[in-house]
C-alpha positions in Angstrom: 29.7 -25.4 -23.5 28.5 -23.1 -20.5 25.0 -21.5 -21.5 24.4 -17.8 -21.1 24.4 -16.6 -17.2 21.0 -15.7 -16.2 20.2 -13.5 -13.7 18.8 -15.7 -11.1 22.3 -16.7 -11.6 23.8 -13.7 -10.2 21.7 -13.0 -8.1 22.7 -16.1 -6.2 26.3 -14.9 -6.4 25.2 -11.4 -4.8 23.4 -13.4 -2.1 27.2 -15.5 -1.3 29.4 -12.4 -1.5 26.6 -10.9 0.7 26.7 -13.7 3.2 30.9 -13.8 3.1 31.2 -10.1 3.4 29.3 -7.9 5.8 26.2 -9.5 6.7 28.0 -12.5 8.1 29.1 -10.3 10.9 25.6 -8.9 11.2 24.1 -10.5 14.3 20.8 -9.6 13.9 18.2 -12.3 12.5 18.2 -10.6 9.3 22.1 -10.9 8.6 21.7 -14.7 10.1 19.0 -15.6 7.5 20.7 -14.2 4.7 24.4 -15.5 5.7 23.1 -19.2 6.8 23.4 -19.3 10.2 19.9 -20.8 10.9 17.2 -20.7 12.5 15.7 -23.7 15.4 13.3 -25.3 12.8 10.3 -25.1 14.5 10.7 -21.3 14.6 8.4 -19.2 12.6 10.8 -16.5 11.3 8.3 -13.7 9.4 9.9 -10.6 8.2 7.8 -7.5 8.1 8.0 -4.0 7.1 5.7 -1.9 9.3 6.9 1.1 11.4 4.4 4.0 13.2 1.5 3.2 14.5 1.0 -0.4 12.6 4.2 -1.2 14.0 3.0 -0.5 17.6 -0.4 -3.2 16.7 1.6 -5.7 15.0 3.8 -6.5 17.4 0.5 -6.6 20.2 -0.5 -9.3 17.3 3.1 -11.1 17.3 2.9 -11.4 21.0 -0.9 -12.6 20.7 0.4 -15.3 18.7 3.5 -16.1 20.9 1.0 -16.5 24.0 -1.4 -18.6 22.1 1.3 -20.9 20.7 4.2 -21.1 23.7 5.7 -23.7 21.9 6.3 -22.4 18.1 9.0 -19.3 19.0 8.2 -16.6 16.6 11.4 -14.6 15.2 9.6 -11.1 13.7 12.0 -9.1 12.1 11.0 -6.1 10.5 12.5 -4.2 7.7 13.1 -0.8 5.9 10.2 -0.1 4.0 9.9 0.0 0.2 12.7 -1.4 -2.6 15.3 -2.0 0.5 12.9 -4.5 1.7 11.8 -5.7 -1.2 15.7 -6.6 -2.6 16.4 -8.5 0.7 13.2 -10.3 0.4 14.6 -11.4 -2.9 18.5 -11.8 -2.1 17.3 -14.4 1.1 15.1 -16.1 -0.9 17.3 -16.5 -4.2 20.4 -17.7 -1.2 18.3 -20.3 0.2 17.7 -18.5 3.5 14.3 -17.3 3.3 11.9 -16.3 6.0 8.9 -18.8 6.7 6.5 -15.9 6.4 6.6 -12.4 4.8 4.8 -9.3 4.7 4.9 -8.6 0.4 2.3 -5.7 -1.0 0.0 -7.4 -3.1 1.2 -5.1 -5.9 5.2 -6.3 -5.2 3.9 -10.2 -5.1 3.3 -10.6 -8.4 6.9 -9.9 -9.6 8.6 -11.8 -6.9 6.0 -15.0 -7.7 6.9 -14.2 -11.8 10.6 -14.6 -10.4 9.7 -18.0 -8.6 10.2 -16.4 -5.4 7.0 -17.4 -3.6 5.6 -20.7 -2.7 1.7 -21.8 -4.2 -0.5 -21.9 -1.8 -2.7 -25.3 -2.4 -6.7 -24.7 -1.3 -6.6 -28.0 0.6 -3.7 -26.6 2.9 -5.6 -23.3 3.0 -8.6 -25.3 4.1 -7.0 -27.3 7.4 -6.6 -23.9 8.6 -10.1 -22.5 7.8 -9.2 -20.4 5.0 -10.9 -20.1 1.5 -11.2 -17.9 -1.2 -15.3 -16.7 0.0 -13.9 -15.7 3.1 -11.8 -12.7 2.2 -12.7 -9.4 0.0 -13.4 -10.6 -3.4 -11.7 -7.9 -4.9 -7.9 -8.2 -2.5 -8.1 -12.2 -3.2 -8.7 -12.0 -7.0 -6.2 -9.5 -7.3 -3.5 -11.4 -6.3 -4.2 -14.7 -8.1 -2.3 -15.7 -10.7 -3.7 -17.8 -13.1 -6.0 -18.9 -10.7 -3.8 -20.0 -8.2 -3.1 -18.7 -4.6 0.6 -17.0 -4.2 -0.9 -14.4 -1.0 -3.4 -14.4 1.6 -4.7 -10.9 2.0 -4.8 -9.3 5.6 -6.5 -6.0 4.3 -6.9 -3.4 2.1 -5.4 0.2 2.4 -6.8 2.8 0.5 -6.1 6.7 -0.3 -8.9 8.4 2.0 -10.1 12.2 2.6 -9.8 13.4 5.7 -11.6 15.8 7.3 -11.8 18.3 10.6 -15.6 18.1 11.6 -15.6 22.1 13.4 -14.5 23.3 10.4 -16.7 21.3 8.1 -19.0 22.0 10.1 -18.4 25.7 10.0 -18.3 25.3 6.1 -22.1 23.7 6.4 -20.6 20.8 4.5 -21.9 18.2 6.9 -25.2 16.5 7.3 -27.6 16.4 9.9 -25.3 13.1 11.1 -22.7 15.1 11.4 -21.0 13.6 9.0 -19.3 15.2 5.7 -22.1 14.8 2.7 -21.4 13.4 -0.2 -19.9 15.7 -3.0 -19.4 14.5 -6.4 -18.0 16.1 -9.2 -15.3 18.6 -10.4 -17.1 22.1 -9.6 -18.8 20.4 -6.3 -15.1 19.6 -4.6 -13.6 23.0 -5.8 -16.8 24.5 -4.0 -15.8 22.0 -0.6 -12.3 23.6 -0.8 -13.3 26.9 -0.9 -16.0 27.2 1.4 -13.7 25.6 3.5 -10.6 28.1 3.2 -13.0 30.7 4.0 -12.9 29.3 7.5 -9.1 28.5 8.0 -8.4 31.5 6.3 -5.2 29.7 4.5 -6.1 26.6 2.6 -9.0 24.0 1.9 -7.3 20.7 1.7 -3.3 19.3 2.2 -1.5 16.1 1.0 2.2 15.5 0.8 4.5 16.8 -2.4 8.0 17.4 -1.6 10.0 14.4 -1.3 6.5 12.7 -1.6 5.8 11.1 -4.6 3.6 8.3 -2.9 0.7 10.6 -2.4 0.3 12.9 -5.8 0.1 9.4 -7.5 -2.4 8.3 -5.3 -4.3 11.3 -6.1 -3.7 10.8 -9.6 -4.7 7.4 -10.2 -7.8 7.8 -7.9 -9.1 10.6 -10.5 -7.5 9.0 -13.8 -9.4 5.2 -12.6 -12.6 7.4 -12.5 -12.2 8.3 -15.9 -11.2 4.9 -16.9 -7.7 5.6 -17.5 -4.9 3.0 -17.4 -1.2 3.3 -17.2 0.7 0.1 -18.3 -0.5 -3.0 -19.8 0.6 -6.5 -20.8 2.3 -7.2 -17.7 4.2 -3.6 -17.7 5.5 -3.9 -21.0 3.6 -1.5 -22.6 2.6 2.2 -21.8 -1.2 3.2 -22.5 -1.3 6.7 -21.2 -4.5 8.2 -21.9 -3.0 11.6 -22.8 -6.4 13.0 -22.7 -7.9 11.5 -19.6 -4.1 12.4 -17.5 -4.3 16.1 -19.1 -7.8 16.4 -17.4 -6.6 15.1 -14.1 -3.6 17.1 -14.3 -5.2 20.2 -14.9 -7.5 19.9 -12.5 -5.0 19.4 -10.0 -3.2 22.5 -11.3 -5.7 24.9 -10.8 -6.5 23.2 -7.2 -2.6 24.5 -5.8 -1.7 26.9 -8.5 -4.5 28.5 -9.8 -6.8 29.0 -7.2 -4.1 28.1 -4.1 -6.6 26.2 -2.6 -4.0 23.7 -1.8 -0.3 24.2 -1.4 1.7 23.2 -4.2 5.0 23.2 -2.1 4.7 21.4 1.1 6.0 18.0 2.5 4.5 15.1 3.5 4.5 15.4 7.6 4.2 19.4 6.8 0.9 18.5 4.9 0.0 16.5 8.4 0.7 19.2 10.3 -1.4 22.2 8.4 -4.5 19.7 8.5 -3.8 18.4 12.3 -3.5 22.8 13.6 -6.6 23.9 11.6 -4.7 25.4 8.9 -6.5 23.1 6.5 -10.4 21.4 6.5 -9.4 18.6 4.4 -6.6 16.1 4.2 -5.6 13.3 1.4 -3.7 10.5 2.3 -3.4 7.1 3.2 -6.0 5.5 5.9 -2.6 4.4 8.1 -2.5 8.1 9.6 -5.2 8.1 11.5 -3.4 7.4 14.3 -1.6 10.4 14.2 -4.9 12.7 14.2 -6.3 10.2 16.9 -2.5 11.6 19.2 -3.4 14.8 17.9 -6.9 14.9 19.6 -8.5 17.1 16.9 -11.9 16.7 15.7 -11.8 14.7 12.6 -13.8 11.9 9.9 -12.5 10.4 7.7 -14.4 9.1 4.3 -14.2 8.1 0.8 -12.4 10.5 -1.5 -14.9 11.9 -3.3 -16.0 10.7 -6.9 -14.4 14.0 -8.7 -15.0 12.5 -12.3 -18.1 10.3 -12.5 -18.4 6.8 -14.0 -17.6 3.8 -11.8 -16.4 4.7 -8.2 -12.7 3.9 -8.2 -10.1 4.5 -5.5 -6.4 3.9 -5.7 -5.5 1.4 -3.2 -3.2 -1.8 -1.8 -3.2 -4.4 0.3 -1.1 -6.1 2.4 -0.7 -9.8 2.1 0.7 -13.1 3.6 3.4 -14.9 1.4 5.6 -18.1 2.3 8.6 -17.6 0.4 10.3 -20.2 -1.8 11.7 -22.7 0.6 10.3 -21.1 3.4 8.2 -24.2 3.9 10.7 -26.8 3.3 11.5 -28.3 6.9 8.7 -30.7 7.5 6.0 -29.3 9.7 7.1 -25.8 8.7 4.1 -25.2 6.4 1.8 -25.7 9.3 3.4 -23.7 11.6 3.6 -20.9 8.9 -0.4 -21.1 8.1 -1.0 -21.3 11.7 0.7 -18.0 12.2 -1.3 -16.3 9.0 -4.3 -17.5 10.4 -3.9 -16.3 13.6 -3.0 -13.0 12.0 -6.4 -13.2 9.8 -8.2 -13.4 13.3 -6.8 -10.6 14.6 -7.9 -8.3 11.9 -10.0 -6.1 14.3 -6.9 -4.9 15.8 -5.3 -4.3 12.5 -8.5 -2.2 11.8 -7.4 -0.2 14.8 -4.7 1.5 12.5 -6.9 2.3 9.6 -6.5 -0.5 7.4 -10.0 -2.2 5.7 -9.6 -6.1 6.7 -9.7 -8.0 4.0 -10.9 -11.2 6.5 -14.9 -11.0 5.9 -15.8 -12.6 9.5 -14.2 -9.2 11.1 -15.3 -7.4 8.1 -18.7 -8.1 8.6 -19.0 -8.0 12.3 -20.9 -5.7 13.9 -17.7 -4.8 16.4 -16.5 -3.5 12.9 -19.1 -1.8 11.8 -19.1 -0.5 14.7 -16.0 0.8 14.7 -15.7 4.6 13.2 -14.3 6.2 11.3 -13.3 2.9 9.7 -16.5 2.0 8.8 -16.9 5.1 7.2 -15.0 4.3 4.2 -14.7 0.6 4.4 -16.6 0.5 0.7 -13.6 1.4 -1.0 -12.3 -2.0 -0.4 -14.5 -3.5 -3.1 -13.5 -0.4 -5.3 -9.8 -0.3 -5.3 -7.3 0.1 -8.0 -4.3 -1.5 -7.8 -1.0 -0.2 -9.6 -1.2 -1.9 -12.7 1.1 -4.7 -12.9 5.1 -4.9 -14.0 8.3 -5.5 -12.8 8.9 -2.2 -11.9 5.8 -1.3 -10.4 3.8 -1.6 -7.0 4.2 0.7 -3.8 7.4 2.0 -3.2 8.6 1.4 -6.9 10.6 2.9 -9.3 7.3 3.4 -11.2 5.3 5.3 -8.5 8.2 7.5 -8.7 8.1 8.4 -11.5 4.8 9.4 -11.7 4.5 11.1 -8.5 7.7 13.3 -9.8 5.8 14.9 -12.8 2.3 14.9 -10.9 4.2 16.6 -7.7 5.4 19.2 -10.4 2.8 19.9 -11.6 1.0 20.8 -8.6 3.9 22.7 -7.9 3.6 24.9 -10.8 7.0 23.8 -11.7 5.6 21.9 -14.8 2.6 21.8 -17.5 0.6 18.9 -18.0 1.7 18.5 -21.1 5.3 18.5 -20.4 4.6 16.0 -17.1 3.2 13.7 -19.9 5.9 13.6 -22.0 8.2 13.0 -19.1 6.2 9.9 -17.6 6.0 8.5 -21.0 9.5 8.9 -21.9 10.8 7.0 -18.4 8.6 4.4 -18.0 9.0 3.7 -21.7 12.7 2.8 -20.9 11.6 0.4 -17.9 8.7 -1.2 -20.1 11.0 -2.2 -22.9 14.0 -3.4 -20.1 13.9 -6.7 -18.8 13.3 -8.0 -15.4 16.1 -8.0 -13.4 14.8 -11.7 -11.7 
């Protein structure tokens, strides 16, 4: 008798009908992976996911690699961002046709590994290439282990950052004698920041993304709920532990910020939220590190530093990272291994230009050079590597998910005015209960 279909099972009939259908006439490398035309074995296929500005350095860092190794060609693809990616990632890999390298958020890794998507990555390989666990950021590496055993190789770490235009600061008498933005901790201290600040742009103190954005409130969020201690999910995602407490706080304070006291908007997009922060319309900015390239275009006067720590305790400081993964089967032509750790090394080692866009390297030889301490703003707020939170773990979960979502929804709303706290709470709790007690769909 025929046992239950699982879904691994139909997944790997999604993956055929894919590969008979319309990605068999696909001709680019992504439709050829997934359909079954292969690749020359000794190519390093690597699927990415990187537009903008890390777009632009990765691809200097691709053909850095392809110079340095003339006779390994290197096939980068790069992909959609967020759950598109993510779902081709897993049809390839489930159809036998994976990449030899991918690009995987460490907070998307550990549900494609729990799906036996991802290859183990054994120390004494690690080691032929110069690579062990002392030489990247304790806190990136030991976040993506799974039950002590390597599944990622971090290339950095990307946290939520505040912005900030240095005239106006200045003009605010919020900076030192450095020049830089002094330190400001607690509630009543940032809402003084704010205001002092929209006293001199005359419309608001600080911008970050909430229309169509839901990315950035929940980065705000967590950043100020981790500094209460607060956690979302546990047990792998199956179980929501909400402070309702700790998240009213948060969200109130949040409410008053845009609503009450309109020191920031409460109805603005994401690249609008750029823009009123890049024309002086705003001394502050929250947002991911990644867009400092876009205020370095701009040619405004601006720093960039921790976000401040709003609600005492331990510093904490919602982040990611990116990492390194060799899917399942990625590594099974012989020699294919080495040419796909010979590529994430030379990545690793390129980590200063990485750093270009923003992101924290998570490679301690660059980290601790002096060319990167060197290097500002970067520098600047390069501490909150060793303090990042990462979205809690589940299948749903991660950047881009269906879980960040859903939080940044009721947050967004709640900025907005559209929502009370209380009534965001009860939303959040109500979705993510229905995704906690549903099972993984691989």
């Amino acid at each position: 008798m025929n046992g239950p279909v699982s879904r691994r099972t139909v997944l790997k009939g999604a993956v055929a009908g894919l590969g008979a259908a319309s990605l068999a006439a696909c001709s680019s490398p992504v439709g050829a992976a997934i359909a079954g035309t292969p690749l020359d074995p000794g190519t390093v296929d690597y699927w990415n996911l990187f537009g903008g500005g890390d777009g632009v350095r990765m691809q200097q860092m691709e053909d850095a690699y392809r110079q340095a190794n003339p006779g390994t060609p290197l096939q980068a693809v790069t992909l959609a961002w967020g759950n598109p990616y993510y779902t081709k990632l897993t049809l390839a890999t489930v159809g036998k046709k994976p990449p030899n390298v991918a690009v995987a958020h460490l907070t998307r890794m550990k549900t494609l590994q729990a799906a036996g998507l991802l290859e183990e990555l054994k120390p004494a390989d690690l080691a032929r290439y110069g690579m062990s666990a002392e030489m990247f950021n304790q806190r990136a590496w030991n976040a993506g282990l799974v039950d002590g055993r390597i599944y990622a190789i971090p290339i950095d770490t990307h946290p939520f950052v505040l912005f900030y235009n240095t005239k106006i600061c200045g003009e605010a008498g919020l900076l030192d004698a450095a020049g830089n933005l002094a330190p400001i901790a607690g509630p009543d201290a940032f809402t003084d920041a704010l205001t002092k600040v929209q006293k001199v742009t005359g419309q608001y103190g600080a911008t970050h993304g909430i229309n169509a954005d839901t990315a950035t409130p929940w980065r705000f969020f967590q950043t100020l709920y981790s500094q209460l201690g607060g956690q979302v999910l546990s047990d792998a995602g199956t179980k929501v532990v909400l402070d309702d407490a700790k998240a009213t706080q948060v969200l109130t304070f949040l409410h008053t910020l845009t609503v009450e006291k309109k020191l920031m908007p409460g109805s603005i997009d994401y690249q609008g939220a750029i823009a009123l922060f890049a024309n002086g319309a705003a001394g502050f900015h929250l947002n991911g590190e990644w867009e400092i390239s876009t205020f370095q275009t701009a040619k405004m006067p601006f720093g960039m530093t921790l976000v401040p720590n709003v609600f005492g305790g331990t510093y904490a400081v919602q982040a990611d990272s990116h990492t390194l993964v060799v899917p399942s089967g990625g590594a099974a032509v012989e020699g294919q291994l080495d040419r796909s750790l010979g590529f994430i090394k030379s990545m690793l080692d390129q980590s200063m230009t990485w750093a270009q866009g923003g992101h924290i390297p998570a490679w301690l030889p660059v980290a601790q050079s002096d060319a990167f301490k060197k290097l500002t703003p970067q520098s600047n707020y390069a501490a909150a590597a060793d303090s990042a939170v990462y979205d809690p773990p589940g299948w749903y979960s991660g950047s881009g998910s269906d879980f960040e979502i859903i939080m940044g929804s009721a947050i967004g709303a709640v900025e907005a005015g559209q929502m009370s706290p209380d009534a965001a709470i009860t939303q959040i709790r109500s979705k993510l209960s229905a995704l906690a007690s549903a099972a993984s769909p691989v």
